[in-house]
Residue frames as a rotation matrix with the C-alpha (Angstrom) as fourth column:
UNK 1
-0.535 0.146 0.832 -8.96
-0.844 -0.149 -0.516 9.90
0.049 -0.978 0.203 -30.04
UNK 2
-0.675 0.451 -0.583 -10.11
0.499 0.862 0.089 6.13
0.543 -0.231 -0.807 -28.95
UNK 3
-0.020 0.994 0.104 -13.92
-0.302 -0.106 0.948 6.00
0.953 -0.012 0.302 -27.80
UNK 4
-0.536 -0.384 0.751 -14.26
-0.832 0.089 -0.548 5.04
0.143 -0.919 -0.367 -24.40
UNK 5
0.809 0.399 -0.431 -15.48
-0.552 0.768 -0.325 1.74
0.201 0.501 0.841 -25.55
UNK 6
0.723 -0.567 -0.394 -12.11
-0.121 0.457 -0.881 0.98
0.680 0.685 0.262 -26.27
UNK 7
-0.088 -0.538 0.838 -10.39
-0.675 -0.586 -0.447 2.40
0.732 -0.606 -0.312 -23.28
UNK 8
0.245 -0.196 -0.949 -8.53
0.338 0.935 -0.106 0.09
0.908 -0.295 0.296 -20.86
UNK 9
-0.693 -0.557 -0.457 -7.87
0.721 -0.538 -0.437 3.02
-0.003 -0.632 0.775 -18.33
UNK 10
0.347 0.914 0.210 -10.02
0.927 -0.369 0.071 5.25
0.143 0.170 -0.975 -17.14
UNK 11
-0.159 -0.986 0.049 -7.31
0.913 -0.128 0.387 8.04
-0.376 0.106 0.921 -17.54
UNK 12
-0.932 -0.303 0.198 -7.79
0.362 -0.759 0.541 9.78
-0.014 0.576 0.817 -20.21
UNK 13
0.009 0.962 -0.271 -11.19
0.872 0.126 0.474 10.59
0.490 -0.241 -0.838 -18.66
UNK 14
0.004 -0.033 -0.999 -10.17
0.886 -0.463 0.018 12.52
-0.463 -0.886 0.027 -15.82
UNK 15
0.633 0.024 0.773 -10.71
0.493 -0.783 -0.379 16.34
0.597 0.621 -0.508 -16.59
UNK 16
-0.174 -0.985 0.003 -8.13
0.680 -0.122 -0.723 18.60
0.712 -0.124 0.691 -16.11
UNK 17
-0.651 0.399 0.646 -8.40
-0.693 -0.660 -0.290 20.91
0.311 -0.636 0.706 -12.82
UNK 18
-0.257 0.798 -0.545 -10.73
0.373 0.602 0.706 17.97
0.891 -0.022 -0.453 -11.89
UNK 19
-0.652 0.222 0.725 -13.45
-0.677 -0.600 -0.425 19.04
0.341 -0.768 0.542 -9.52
UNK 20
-0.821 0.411 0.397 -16.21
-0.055 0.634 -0.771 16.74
-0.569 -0.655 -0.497 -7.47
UNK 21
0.417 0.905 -0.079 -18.78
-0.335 0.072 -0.940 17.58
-0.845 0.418 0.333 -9.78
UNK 22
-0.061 -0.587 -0.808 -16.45
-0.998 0.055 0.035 17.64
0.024 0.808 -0.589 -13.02
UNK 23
-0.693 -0.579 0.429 -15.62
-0.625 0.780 0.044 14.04
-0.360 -0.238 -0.902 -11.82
UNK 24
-0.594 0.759 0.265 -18.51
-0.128 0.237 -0.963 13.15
-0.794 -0.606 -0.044 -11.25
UNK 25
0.283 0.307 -0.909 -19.97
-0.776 -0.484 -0.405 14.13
-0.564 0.820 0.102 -14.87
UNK 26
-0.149 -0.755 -0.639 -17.05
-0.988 0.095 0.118 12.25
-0.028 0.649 -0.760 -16.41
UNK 27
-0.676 -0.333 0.657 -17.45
-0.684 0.615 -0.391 9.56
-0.274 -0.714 -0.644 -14.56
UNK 28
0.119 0.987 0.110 -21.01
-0.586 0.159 -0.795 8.55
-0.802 0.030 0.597 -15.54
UNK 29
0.742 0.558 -0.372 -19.82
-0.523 0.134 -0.842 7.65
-0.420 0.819 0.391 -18.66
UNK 30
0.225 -0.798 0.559 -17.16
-0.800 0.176 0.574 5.69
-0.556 -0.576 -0.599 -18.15
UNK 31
0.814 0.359 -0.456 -16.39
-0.542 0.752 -0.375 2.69
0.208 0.553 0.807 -20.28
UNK 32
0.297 -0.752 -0.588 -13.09
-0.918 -0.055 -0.393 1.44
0.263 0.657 -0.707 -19.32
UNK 33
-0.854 -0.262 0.450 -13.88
-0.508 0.609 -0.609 -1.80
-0.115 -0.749 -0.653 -17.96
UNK 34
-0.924 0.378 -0.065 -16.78
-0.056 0.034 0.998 -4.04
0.379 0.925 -0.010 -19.06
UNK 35
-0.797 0.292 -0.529 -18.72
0.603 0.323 -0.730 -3.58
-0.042 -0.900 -0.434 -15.97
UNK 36
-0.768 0.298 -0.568 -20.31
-0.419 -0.903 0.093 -0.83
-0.485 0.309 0.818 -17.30
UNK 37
-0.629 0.652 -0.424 -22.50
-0.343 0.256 0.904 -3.07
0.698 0.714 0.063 -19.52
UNK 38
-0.432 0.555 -0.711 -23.99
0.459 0.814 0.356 -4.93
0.777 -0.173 -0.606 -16.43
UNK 39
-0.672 0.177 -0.719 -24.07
0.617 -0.403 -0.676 -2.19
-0.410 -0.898 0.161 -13.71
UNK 40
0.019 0.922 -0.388 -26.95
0.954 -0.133 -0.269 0.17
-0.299 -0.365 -0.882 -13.72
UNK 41
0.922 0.226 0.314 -25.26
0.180 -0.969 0.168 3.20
0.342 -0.099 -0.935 -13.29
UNK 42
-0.083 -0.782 0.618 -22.17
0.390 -0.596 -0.702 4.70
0.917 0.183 0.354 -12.35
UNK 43
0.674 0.263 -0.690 -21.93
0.685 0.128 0.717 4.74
0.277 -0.956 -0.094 -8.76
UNK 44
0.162 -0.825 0.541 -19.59
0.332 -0.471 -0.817 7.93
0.929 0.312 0.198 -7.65
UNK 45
-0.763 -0.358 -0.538 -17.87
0.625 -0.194 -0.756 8.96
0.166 -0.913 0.372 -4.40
UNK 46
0.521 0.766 0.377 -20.23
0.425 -0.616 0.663 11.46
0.740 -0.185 -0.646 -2.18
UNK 47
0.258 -0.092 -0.962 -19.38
0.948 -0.167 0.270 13.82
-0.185 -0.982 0.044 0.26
UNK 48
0.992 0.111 -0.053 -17.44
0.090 -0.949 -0.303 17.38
-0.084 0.296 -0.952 0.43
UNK 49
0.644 -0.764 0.018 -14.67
0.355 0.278 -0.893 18.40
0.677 0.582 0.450 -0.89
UNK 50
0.258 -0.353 0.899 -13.55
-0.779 -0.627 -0.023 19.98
0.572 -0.695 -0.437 2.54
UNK 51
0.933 0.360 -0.012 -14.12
-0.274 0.731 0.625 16.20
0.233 -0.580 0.781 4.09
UNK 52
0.170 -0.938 0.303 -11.34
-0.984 -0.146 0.101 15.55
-0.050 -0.316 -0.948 6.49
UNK 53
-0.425 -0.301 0.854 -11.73
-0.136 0.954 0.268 11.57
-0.895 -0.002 -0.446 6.27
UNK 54
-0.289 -0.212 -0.934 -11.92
-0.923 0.320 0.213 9.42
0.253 0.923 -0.288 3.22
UNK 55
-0.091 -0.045 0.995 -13.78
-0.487 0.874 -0.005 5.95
-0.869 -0.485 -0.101 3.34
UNK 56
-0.489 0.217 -0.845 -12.89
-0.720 0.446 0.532 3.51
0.492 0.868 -0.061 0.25
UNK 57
0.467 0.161 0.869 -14.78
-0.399 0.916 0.044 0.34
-0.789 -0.368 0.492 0.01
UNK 58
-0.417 -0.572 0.706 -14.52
0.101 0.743 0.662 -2.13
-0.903 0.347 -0.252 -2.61
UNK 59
-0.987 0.067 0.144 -17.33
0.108 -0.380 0.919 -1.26
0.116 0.923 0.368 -5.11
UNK 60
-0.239 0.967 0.084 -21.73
-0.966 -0.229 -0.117 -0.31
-0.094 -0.109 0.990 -4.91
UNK 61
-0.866 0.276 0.416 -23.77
0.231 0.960 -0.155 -3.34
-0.442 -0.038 -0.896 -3.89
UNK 62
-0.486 0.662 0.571 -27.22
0.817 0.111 0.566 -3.95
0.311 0.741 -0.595 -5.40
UNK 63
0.323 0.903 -0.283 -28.53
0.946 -0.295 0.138 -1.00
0.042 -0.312 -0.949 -3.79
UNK 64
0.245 -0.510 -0.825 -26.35
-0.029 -0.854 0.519 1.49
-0.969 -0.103 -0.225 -4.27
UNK 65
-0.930 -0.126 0.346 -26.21
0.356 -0.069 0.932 0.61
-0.094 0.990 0.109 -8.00
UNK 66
-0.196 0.943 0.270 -29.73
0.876 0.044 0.481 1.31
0.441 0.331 -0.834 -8.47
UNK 67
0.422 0.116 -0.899 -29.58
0.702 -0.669 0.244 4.57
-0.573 -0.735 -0.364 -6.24
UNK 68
0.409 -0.680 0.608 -26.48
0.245 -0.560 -0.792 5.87
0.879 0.473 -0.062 -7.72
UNK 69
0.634 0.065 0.770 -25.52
-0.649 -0.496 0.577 6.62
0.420 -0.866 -0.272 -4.50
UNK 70
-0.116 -0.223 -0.968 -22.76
-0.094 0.973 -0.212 4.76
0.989 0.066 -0.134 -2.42
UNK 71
-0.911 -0.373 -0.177 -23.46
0.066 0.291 -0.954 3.31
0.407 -0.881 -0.241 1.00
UNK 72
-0.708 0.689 0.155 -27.08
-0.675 -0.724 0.140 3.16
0.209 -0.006 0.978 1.18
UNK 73
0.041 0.336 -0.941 -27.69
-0.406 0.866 0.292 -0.13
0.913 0.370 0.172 1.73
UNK 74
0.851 0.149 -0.504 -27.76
0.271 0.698 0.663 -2.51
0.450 -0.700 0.554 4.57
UNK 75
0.114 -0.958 -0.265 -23.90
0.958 0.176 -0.225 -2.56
0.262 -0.228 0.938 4.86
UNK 76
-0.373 -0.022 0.928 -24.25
0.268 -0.960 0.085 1.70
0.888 0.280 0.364 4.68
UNK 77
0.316 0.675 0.666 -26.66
-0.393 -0.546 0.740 2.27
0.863 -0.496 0.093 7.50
UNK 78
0.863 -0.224 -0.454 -24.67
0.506 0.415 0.756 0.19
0.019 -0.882 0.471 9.64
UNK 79
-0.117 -0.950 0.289 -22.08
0.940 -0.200 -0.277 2.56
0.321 0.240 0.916 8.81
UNK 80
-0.181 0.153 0.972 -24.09
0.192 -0.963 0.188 5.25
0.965 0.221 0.145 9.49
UNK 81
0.765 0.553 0.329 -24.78
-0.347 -0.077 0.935 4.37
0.542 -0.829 0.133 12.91
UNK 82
0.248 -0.963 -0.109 -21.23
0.962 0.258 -0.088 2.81
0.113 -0.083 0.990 13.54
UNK 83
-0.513 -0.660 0.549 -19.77
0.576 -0.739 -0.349 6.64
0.636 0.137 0.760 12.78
UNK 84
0.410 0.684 0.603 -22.53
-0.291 -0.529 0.797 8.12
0.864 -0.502 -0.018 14.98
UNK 85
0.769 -0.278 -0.575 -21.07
0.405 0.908 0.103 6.12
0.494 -0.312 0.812 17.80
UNK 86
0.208 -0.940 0.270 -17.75
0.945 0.123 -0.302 7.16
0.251 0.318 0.914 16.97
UNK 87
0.380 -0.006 -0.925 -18.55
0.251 -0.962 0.110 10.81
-0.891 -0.273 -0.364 17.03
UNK 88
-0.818 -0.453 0.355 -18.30
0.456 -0.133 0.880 11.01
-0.351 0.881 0.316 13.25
UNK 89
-0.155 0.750 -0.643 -20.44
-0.515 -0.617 -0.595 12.92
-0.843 0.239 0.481 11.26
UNK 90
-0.296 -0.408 0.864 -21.06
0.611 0.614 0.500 10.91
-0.734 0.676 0.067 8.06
UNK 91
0.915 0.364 0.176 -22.32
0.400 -0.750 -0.527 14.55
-0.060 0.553 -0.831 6.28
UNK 92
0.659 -0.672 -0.339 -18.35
-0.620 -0.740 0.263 15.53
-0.427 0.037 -0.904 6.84
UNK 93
-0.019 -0.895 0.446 -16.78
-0.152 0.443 0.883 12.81
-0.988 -0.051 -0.144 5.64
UNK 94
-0.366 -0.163 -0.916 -15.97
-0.925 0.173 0.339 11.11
0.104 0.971 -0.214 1.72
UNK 95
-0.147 -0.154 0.977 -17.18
-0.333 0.938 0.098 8.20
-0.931 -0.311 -0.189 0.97
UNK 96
0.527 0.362 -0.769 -16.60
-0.827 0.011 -0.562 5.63
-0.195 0.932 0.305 -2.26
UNK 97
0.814 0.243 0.528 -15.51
-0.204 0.970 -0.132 2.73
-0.545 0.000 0.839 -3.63
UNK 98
-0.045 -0.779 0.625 -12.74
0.041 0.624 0.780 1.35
-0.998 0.061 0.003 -5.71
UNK 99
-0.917 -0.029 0.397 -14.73
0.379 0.245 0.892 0.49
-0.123 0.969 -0.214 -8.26
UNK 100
-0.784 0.604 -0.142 -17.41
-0.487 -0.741 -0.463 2.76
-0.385 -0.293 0.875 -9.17
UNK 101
-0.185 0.611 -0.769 -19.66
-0.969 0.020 0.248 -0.15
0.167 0.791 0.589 -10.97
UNK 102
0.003 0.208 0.978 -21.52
-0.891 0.445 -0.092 -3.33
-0.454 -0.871 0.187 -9.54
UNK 103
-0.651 -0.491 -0.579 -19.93
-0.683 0.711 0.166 -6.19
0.330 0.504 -0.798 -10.37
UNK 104
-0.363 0.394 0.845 -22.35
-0.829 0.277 -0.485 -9.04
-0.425 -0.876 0.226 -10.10
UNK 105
-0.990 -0.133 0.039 -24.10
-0.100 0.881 0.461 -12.65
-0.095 0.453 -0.886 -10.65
UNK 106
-0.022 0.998 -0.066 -27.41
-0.823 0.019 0.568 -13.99
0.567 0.067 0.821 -10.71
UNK 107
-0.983 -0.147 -0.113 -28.80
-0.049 0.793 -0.607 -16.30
0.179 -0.591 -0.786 -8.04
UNK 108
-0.393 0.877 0.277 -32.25
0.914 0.404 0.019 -16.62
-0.096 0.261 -0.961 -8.87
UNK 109
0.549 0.520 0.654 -34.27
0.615 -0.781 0.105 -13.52
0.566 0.345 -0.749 -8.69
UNK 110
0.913 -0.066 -0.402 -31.46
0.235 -0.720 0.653 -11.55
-0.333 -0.691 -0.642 -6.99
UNK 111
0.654 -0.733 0.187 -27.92
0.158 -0.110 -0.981 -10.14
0.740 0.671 0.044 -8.04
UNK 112
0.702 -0.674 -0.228 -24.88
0.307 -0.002 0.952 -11.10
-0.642 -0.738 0.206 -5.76
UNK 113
0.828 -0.450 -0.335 -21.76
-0.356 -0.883 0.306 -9.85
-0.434 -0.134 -0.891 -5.39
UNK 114
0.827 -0.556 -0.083 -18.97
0.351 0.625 -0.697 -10.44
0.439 0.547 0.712 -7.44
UNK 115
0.412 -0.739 -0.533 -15.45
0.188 -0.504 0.843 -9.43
-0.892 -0.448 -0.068 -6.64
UNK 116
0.864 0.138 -0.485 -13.86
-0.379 -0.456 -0.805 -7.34
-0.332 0.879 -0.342 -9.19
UNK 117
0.476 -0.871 0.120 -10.56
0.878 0.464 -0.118 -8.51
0.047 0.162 0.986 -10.97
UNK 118
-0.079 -0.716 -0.693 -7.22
0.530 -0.619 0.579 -6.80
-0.844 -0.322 0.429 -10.79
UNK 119
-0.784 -0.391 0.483 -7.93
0.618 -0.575 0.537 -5.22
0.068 0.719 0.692 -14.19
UNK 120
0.410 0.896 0.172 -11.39
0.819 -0.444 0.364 -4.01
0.403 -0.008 -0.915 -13.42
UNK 121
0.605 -0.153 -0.781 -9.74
0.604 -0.550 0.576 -2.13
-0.518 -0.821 -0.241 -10.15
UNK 122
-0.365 -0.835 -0.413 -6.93
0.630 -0.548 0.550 -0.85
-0.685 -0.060 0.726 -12.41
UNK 123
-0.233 0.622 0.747 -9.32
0.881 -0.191 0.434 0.33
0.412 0.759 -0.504 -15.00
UNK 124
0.513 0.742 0.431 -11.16
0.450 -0.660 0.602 2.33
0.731 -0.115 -0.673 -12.57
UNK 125
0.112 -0.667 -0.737 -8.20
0.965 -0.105 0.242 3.15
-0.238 -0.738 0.631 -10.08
UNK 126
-0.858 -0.407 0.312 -7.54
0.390 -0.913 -0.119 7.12
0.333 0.020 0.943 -11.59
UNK 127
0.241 0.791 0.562 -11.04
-0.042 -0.570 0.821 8.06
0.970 -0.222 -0.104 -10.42
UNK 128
0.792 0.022 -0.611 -9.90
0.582 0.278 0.764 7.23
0.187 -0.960 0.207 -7.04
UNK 129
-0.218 -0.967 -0.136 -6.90
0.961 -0.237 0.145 9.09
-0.172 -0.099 0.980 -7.54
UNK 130
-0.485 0.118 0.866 -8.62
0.163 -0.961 0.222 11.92
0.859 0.249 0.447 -8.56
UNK 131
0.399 0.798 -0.451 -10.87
0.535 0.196 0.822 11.68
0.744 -0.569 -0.349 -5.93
UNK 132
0.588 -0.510 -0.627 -8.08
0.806 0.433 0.404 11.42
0.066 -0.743 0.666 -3.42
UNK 133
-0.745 -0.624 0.237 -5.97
0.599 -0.782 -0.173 15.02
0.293 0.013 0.956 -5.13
UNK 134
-0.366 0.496 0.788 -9.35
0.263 -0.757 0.598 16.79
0.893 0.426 0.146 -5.00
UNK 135
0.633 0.764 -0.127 -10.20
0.202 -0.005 0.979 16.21
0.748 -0.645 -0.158 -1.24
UNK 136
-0.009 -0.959 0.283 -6.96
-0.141 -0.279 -0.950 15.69
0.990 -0.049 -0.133 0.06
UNK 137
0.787 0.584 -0.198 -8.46
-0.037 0.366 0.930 13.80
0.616 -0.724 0.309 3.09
UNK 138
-0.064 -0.919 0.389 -6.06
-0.860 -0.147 -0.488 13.76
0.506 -0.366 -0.781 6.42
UNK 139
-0.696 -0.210 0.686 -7.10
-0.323 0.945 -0.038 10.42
-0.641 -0.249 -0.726 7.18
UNK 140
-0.103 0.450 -0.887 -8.10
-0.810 0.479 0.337 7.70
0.577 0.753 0.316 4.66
UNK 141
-0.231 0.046 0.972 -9.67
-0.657 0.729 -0.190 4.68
-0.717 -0.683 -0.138 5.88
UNK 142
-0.415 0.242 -0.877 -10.19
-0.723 0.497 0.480 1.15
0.552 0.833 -0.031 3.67
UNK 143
-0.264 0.199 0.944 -12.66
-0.847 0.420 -0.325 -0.99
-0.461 -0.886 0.058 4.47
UNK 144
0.966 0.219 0.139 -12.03
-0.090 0.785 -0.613 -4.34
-0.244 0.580 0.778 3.33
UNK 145
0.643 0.390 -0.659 -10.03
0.092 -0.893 -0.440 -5.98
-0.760 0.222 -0.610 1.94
UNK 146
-0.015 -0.443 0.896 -10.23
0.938 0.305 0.166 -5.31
-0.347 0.843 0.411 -1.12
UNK 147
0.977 -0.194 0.093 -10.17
-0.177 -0.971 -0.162 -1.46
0.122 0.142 -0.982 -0.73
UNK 148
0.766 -0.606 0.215 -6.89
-0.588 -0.524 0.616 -2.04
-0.261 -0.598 -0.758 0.99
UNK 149
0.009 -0.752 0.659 -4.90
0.475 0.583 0.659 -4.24
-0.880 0.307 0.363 -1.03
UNK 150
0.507 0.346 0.789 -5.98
0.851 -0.349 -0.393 -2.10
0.139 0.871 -0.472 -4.00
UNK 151
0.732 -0.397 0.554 -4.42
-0.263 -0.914 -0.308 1.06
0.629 0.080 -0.774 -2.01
UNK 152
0.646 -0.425 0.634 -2.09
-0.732 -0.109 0.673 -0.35
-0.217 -0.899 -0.381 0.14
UNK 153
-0.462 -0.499 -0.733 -0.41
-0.777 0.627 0.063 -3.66
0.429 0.598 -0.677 -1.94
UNK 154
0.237 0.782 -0.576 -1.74
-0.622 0.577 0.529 -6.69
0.746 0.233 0.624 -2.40
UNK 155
-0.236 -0.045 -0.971 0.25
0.562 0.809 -0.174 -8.76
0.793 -0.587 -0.165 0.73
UNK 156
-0.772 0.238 0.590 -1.60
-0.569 -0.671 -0.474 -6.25
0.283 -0.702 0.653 3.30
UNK 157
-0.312 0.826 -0.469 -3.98
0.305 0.555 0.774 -7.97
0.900 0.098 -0.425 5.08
UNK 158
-0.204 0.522 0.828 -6.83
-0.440 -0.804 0.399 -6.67
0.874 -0.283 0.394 7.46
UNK 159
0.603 0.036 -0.797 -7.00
0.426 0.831 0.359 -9.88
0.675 -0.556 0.485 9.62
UNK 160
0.172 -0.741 -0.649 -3.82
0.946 0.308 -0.101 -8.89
0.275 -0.597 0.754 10.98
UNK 161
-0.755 -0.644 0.120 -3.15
0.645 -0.763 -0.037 -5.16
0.115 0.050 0.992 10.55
UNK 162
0.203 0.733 0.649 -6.76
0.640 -0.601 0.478 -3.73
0.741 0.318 -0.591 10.91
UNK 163
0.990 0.117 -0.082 -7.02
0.139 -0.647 0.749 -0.19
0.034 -0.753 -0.657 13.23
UNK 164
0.017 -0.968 -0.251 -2.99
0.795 -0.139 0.590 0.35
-0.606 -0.210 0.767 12.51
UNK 165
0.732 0.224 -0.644 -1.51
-0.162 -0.860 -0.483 3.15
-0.662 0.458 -0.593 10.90
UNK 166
0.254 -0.535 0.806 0.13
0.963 0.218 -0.159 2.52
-0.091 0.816 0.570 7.61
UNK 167
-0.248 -0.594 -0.766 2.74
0.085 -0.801 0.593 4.99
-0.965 0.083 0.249 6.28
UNK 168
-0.018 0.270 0.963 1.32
0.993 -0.107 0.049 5.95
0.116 0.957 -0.266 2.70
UNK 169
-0.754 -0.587 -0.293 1.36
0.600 -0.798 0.054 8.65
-0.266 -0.135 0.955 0.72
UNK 170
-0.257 0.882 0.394 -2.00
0.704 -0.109 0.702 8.47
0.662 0.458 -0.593 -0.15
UNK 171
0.467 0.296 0.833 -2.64
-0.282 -0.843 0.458 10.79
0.838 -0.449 -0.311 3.21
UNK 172
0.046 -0.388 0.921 -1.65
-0.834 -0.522 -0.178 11.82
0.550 -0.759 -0.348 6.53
UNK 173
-0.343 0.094 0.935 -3.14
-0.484 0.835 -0.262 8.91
-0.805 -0.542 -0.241 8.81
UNK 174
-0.165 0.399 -0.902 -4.08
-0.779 0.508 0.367 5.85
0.605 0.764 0.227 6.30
UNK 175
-0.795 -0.473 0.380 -5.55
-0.600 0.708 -0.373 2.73
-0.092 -0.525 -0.846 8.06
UNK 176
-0.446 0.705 -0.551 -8.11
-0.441 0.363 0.821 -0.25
0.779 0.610 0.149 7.15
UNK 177
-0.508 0.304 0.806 -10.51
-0.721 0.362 -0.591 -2.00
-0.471 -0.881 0.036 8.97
UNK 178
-0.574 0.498 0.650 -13.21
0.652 0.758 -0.006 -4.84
-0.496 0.420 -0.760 7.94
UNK 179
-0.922 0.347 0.174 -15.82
-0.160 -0.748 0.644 -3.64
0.353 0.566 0.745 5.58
UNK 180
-0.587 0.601 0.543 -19.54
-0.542 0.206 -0.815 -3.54
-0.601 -0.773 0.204 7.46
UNK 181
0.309 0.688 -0.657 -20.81
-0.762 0.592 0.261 -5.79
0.569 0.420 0.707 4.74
UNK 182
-0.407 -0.517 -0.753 -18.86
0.039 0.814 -0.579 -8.57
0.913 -0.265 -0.311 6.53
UNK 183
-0.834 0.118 0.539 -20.24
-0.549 -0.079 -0.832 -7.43
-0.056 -0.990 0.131 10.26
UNK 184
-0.237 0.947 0.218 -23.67
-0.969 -0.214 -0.126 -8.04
-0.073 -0.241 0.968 8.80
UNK 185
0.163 -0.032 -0.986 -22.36
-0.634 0.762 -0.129 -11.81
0.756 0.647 0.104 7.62
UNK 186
-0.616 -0.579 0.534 -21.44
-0.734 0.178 -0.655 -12.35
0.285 -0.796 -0.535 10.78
UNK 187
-0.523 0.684 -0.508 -22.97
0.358 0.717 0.598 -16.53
0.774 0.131 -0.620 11.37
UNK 188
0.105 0.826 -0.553 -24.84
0.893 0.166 0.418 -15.51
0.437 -0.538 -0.721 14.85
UNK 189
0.753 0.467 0.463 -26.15
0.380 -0.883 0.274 -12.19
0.537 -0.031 -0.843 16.90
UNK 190
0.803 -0.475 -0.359 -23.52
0.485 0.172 0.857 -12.73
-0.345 -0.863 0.369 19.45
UNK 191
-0.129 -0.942 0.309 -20.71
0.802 0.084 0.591 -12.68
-0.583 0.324 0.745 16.82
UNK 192
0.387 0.200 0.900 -22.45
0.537 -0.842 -0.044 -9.15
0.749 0.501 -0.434 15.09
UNK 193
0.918 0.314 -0.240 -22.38
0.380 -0.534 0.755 -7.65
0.109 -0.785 -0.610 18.38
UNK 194
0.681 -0.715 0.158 -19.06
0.524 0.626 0.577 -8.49
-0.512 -0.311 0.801 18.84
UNK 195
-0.231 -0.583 0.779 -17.81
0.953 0.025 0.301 -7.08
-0.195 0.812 0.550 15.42
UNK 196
0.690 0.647 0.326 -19.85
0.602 -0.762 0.238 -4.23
0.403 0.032 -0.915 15.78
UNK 197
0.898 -0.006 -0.441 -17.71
0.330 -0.653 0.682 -3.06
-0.292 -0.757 -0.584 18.58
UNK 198
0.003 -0.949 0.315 -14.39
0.822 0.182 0.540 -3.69
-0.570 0.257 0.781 17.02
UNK 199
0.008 -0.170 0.985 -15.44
0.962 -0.269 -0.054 -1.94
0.274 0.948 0.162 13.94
UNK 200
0.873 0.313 0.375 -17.15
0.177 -0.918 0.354 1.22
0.455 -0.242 -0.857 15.98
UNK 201
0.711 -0.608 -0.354 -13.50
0.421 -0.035 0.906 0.88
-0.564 -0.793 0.231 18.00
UNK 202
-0.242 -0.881 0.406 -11.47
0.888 -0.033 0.458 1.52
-0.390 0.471 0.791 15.12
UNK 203
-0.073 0.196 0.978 -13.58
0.269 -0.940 0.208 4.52
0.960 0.278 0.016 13.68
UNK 204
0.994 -0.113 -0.007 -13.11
-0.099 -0.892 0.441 6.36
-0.056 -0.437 -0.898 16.90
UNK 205
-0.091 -0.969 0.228 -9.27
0.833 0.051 0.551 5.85
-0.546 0.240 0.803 16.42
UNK 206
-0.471 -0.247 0.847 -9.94
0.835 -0.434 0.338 8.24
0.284 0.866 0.410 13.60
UNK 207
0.629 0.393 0.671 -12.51
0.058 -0.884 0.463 10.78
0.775 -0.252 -0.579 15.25
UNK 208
0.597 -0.544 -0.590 -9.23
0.559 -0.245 0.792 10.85
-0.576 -0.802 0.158 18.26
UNK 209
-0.078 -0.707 0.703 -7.13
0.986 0.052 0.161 11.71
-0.151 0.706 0.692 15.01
UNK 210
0.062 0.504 0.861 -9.36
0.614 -0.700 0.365 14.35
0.787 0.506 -0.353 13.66
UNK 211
0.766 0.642 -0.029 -9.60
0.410 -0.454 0.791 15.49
0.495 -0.618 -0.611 17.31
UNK 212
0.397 -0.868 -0.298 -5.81
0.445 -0.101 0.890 15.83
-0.803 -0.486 0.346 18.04
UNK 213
-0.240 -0.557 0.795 -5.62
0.971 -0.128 0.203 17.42
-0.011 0.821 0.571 14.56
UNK 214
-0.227 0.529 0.818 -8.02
0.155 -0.809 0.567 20.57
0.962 0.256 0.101 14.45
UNK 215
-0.983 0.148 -0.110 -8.95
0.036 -0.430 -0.902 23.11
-0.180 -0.890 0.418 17.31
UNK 216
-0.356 0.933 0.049 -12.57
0.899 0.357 -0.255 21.71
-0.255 -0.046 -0.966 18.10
UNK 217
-0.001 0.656 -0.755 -13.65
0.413 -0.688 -0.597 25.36
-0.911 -0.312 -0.270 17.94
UNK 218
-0.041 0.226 -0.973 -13.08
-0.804 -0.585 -0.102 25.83
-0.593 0.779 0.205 14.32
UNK 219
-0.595 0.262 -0.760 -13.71
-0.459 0.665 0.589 22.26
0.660 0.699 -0.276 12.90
UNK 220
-0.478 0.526 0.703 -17.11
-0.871 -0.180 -0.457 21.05
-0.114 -0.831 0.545 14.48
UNK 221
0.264 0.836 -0.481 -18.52
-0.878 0.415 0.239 17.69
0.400 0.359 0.843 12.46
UNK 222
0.291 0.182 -0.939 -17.01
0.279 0.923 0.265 15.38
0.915 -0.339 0.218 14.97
UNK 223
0.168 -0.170 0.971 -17.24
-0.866 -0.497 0.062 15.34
0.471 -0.851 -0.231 18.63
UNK 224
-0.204 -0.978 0.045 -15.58
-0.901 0.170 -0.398 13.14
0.382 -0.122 -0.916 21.04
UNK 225
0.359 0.613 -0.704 -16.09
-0.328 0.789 0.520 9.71
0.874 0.044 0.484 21.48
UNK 226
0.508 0.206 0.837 -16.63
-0.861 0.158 0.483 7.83
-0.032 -0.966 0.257 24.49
């Protein structure tokens, strides 16, 4: 048996019968990808395994490495209000990342994002797959993207296709949007505002989904958006 040192796949990780915690366990100790030396922690999906949506991003920024925790940052809380909005609950939904480990540089006393490479993502790609058998989400959203060339091939491109539905088999309804680190980059208030709405436009797309899927009286964590 190769150490997980060695390991170029995180694969032969996954436990069989894999459960959210189980993952979760495994996960921590991950090595297959050398990101592991520079990240903090092990940064794992959150939510319930009942959760009827699925958001990937791309991978834990500097605050969500240091948490453990993803979406908890800036780029998070504008998510969290964004799905509020929407008429999302963000206590019913999934949320995680691609890559479960913060790729990054130095720029003086702070640590920017990197973008991972295509082997990092494939490294850490079966935790997402598990992720993805154990919830079994009926709509998956990618934001970014690099969530969405990672699940969707690499000549997708959010510019053009964001707030569509893609046919995948990854789940029922599958569609990307920007990722809300990018609203907050946005060069002036005008042009947040702006992006703000788009983004909050496309996540009700998904709480109309949820709402044309389930009889409101037995599924209750999202209510209809204006």
């Amino acid at each position: 048996m190769r150490i997980t040192s060695e390991l170029t796949t995180a694969a032969p990780l996954v436990p069989d019968r894999p459960t959210l915690p189980k993952l979760t366990v495994a996960a921590a100790g991950c090595r297959a990808c050398p990101l592991w030396k520079s990240g903090t922690q092990t940064v794992f999906g959150e939510g319930q395994r009942t959760a009827k949506v699925m958001f990937v991003g791309e991978q834990p920024g500097n605050d969500e490495d240091l948490a453990g925790r993803p979406f908890v940052g800036p780029a998070g809380r504008l998510l969290d209000r964004a799905l509020e909005e929407a008429g999302i609950d963000r206590a019913q939904v999934y949320v995680t990342n691609v890559v479960k480990h913060f790729k990054w540089e130095p720029r003086g006393k702070r640590r920017i994002h990197k973008k991972p490479s295509a082997r990092e993502i494939a490294a850490c790609r079966p935790w997402l797959d598990a992720e993805l058998e154990v919830v079994k989400p009926q709509v998956l959203v990618c934001l970014g993207a690099s969530a969405a060339q990672a699940l969707l091939g690499r000549e997708f491109r959010v510019s053009q296709q964001r707030g569509q539905l893609i046919d995948s088999p990854l789940a029922p309804h599958v569609l990307a949007t920007v990722h809300p680190s990018s609203i907050l980059r946005a060069p002036d208030d005008e042009s947040r505002r702006a992006e703000r709405k788009k983004f909050i436009d496309d996540l009700k797309k998904v709480s109309r989904i949820i709402l044309a899927r389930f009889d409101r009286g037995h599924f209750t964590p999202f209510r209809q958006a204006s």
